[in-house]
DRENKOLPA-652110 format. One line per field, with one value per residue (C-alpha): residue in one letter; x, y, z; residue number from 0. Coordinates in Angstrom, 2 decimals. Each point is the difference from the previous one (the first is absolute). Example, Ala and Ser with C-alpha at 12.3 -4.5 7.8 and 13.67 -1.06 7.14 Angstrom:
# DRENKOLPA-652110
r: c(a, s)
u: c(12.30, 1.37)
v: c(-4.50, 3.44)
w: c(7.80, -0.66)
k: c(0, 1)
# end
This chain:
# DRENKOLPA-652110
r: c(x, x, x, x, x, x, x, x, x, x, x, x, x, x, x, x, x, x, x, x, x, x, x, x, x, x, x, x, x, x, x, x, x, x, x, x, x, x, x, x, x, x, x, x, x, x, x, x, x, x, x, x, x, x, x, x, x, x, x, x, x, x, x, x, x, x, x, x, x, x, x, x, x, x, x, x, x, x, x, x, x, x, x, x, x, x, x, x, x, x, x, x, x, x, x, x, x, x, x, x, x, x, x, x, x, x, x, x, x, x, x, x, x, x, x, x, x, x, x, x, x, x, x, x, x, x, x, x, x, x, x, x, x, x, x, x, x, x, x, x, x, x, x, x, x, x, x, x, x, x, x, x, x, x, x, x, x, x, x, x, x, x, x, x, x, x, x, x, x, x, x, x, x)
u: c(107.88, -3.78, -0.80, -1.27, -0.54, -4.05, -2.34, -2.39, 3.07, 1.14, -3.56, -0.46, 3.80, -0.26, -3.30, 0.95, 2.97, -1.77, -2.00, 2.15, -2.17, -3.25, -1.63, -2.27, -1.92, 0.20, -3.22, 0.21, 3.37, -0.10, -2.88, 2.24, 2.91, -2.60, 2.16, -1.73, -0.90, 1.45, 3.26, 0.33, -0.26, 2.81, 2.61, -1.20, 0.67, 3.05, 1.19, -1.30, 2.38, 2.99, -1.23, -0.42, -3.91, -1.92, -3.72, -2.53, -3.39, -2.66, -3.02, -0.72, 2.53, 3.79, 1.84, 3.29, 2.30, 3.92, 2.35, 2.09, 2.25, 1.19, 3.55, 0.16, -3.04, 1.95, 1.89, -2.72, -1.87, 2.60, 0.07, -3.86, -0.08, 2.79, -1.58, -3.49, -0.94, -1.62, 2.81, 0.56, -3.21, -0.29, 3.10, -0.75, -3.54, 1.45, 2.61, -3.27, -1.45, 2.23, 1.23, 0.58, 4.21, 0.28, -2.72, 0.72, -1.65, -0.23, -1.42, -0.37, 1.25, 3.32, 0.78, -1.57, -1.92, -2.98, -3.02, -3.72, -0.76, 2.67, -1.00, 0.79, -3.91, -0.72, 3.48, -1.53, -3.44, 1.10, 2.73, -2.78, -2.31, 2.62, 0.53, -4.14, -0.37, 0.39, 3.19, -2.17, -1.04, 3.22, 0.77, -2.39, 1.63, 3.12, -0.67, -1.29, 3.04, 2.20, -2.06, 0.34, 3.48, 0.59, -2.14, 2.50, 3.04, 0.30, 3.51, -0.43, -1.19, 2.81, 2.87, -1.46, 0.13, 3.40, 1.48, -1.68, 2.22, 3.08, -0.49, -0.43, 3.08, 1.97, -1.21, 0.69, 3.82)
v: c(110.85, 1.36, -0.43, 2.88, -1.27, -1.10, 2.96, -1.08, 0.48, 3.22, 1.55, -1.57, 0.90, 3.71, 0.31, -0.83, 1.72, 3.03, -0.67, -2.00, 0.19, -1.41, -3.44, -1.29, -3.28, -1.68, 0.46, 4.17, -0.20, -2.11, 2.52, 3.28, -1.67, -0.92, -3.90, -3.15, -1.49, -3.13, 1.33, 2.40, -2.32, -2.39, 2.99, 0.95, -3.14, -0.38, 3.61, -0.89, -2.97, 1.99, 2.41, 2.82, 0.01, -0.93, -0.98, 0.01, -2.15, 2.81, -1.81, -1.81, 2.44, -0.70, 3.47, 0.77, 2.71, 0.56, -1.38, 3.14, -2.10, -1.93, -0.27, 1.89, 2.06, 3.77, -1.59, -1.61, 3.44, 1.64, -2.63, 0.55, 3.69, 0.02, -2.47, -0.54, 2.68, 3.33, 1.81, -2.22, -0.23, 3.57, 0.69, -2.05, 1.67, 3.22, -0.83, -0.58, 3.74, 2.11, 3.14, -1.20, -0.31, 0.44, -1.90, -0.40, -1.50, 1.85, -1.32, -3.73, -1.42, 1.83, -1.04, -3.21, 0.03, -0.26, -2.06, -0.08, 3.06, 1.49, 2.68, -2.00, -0.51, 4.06, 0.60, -2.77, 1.11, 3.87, -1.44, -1.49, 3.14, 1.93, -2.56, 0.21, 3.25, 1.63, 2.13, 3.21, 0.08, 0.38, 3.04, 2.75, -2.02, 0.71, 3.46, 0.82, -1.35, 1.86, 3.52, -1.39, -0.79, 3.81, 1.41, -1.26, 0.21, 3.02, 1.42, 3.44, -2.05, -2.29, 2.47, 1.77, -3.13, -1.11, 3.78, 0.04, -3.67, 1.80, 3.28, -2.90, -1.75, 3.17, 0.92, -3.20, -0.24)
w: c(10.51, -1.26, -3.68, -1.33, -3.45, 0.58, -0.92, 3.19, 2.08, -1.49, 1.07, 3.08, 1.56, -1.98, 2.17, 3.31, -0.32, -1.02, 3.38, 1.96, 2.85, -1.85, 1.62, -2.96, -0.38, -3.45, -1.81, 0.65, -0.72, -3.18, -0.95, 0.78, -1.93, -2.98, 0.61, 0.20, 3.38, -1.20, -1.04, 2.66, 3.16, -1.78, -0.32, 3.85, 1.46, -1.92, 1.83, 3.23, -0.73, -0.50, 2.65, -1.60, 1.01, 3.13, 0.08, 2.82, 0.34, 1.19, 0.03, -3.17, -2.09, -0.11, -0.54, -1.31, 0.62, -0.32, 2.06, 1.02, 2.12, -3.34, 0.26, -3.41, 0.18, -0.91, -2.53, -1.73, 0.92, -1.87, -3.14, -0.14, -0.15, -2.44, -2.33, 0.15, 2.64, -0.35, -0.39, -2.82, -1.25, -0.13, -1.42, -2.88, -0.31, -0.57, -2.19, -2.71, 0.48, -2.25, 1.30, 3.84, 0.27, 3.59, 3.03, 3.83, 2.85, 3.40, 3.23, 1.47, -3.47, -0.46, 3.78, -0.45, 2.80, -1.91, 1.63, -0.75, 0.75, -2.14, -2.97, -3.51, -0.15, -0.04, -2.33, -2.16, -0.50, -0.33, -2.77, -1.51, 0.17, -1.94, -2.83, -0.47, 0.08, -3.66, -0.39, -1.13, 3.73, 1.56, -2.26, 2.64, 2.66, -1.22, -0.61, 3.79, 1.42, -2.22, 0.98, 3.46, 0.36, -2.34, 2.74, 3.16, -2.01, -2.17, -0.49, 2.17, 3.06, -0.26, -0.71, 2.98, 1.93, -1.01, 0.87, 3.68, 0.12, -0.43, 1.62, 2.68, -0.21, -0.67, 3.54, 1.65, -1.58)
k: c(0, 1, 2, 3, 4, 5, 6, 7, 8, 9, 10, 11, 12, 13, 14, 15, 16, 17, 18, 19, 20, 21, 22, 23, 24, 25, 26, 27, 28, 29, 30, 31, 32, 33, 34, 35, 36, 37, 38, 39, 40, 41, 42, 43, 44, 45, 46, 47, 48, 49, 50, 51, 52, 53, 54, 55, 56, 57, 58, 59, 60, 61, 62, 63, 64, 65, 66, 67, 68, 69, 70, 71, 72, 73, 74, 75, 76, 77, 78, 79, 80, 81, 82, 83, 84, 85, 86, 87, 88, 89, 90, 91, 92, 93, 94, 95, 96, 97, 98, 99, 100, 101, 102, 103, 104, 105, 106, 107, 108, 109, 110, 111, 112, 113, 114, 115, 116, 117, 118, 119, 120, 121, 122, 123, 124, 125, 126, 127, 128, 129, 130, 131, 132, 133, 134, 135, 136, 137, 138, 139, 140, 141, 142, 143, 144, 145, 146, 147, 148, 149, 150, 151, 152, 153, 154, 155, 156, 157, 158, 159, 160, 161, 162, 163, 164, 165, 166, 167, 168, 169, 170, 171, 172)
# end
């Protein structure tokens, strides 16, 4: 079985599983994963060993990517995103910011279908945004949305809304 225990690792399997489709050769990915070279191509070869990783020669550049025919690829898929994944990550993010009880993921990551072009990188930086931004300036925002959701929503509109409903069923029974 894969030890998860090295730090190098942890990054390294958390990114490819974040973009399971991504073909990188060492020095960009030892600079995306802030990892030494050094370090890096030891725990590679070591998973192209156990096959969890494939490389290709292109030229004068030997790239890696995951081997998605890995006997245990979802299960260590699953392991990943439950441990040292972004949902994981995330999760324990959050749990620092006071006030947030409740967070969910929607798209490519809740089905875990996620791939490089997947939307953790916009959720990220907008998450980010937020937590820069000083809390004075969400008070107007918060005020427009309350006028606006006041404005589509007011009690008279939705009593008359909710009688037409069942005037309509009354007809229909």
């Amino acid at each position: 079985m894969i030890d998860l225990r090295s730090k190098a690792r942890q990054r390294l399997l958390a990114y490819y599983f974040a973009n399971p489709t991504a073909r990188l050769h060492l020095r960009r990915l030892a600079g995306q994963l802030d990892i030494d070279p050094a370090n890096l191509s030891k725990e590679l070869r070591r998973l192209e060993t156990e096959g969890l990783f494939r490389s290709e020669v292109n030229g004068r550049q030997k790239y890696f990517q995951l081997n998605r025919d890995y006997p245990l690829f979802a299960e260590l898929r699953s392991i990943v995103s439950k441990t040292i994944g972004a949902p994981s990550l995330i999760a324990q993010a959050l749990k620092k910011i006071e006030g947030i009880e409740e967070a969910y993921l929607y798209g490519s990551f809740a089905s875990n279908q996620q791939d490089a072009a997947s939307d953790i990188d916009a959720l990220s930086d907008a998450m980010l945004d937020c937590l820069a931004t000083p809390e004075k300036a969400f008070a107007p925002m918060g005020a427009a949305a309350h006028r606006k959701v006041w404005a589509m929503h007011d009690v008279d509109t939705e009593t008359k809304k909710l009688v037409e409903l069942i005037q309509q069923a009354a007809q229909a029974a």
